[in-house]
C-alpha positions in Angstrom: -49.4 -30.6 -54.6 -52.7 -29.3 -53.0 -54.9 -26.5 -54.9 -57.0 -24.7 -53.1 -59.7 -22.1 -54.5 -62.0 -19.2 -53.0 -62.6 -19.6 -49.7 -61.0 -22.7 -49.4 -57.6 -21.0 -49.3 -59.4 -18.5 -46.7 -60.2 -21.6 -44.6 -57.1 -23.0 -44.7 -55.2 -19.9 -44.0 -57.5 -19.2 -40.9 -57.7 -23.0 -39.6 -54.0 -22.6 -39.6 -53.7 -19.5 -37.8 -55.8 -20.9 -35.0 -53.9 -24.4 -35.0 -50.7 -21.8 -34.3 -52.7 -19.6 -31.3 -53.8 -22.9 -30.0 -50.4 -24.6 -29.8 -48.7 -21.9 -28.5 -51.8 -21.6 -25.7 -51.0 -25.3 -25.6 -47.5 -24.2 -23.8 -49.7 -22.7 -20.9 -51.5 -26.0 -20.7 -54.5 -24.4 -20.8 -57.2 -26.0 -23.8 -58.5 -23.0 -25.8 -61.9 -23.0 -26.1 -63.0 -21.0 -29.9 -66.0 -19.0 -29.7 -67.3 -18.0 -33.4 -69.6 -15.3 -32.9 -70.9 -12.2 -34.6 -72.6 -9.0 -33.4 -75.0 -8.7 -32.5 -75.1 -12.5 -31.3 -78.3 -13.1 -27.8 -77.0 -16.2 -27.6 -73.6 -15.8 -27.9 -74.0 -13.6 -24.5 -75.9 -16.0 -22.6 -73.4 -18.8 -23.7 -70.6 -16.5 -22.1 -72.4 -16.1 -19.2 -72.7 -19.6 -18.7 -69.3 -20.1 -19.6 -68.2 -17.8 -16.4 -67.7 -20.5 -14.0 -65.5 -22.2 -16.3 -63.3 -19.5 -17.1 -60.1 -20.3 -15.3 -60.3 -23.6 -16.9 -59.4 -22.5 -20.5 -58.4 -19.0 -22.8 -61.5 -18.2 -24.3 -60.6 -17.0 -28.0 -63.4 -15.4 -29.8 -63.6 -15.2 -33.9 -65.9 -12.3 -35.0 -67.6 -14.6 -38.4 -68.4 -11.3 -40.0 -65.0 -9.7 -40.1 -63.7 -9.5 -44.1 -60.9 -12.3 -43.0 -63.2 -14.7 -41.4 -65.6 -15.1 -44.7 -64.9 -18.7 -44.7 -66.1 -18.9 -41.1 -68.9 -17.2 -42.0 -69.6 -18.9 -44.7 -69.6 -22.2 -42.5 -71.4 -21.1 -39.5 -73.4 -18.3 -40.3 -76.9 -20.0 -39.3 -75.2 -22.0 -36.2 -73.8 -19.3 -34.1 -72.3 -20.0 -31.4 -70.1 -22.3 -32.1 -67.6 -23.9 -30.4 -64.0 -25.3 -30.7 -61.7 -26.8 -28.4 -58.1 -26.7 -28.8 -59.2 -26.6 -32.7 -61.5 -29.5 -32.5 -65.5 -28.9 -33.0 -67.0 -29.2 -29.5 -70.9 -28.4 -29.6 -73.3 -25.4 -31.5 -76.2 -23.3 -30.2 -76.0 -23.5 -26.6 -73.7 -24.7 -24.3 -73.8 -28.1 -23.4 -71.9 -28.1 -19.4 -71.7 -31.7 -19.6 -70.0 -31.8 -22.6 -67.6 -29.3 -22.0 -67.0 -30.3 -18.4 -66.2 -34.2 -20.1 -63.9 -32.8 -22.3 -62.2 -30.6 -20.0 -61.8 -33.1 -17.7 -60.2 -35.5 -20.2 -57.8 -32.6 -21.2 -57.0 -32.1 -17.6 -56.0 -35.3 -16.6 -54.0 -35.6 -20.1 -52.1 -32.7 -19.2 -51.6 -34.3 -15.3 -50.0 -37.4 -17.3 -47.4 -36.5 -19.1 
């Protein structure tokens, strides 16, 4: 039996609605790449932008941190926006790294070409 209290629950419920948007993106086979973000967010915008050329390569799902029902995102991310997630896993924070999210594109890619 698992107890769960405050935001906790709120993190749970939200990490789980995620793990079901990503799993049925996962039926497109495209990764989905989670941007947590709030407004007004600078970089946030310039991490989209750089993002652009990627674009066809994943669904770009955005989480607004300061919504009511995000308050556990919040909570964990509030001085690290953005953040990122692909296909529910923690990617990279701050800025986008291309490198890293080329890598792990890449990897997903060629998973998804396998089997």
């Amino acid at each position: 039996m698992l107890l769960f209290q405050g935001n906790s629950v709120q993190l749970v419920r939200s990490s789980f609605g995620l793990f079901l948007r990503n799993w049925s993106a996962s039926k497109t086979s495209l990764p989905v790449l989670t941007l947590f973000t709030k407004d007004p967010c600078s970089l946030c915008d310039e991490a989209k932008e750089v993002l652009k050329p990627y674009k066809h390569r994943f669904i770009l799902q955005e989480v607004n941190i300061a919504l009511p029902e995000n308050s556990a995102w919040y909570e964990r991310y509030k001085f690290d926006i953005p953040v990122f997630h692909l296909n529910g896993q923690f990617l990279m924070m701050h800025r986008v790294n291309t490198s890293k999210l080329e890598k792990q594109l890449l990897k997903l890619e060629q998973q998804s070409a396998g089997g």
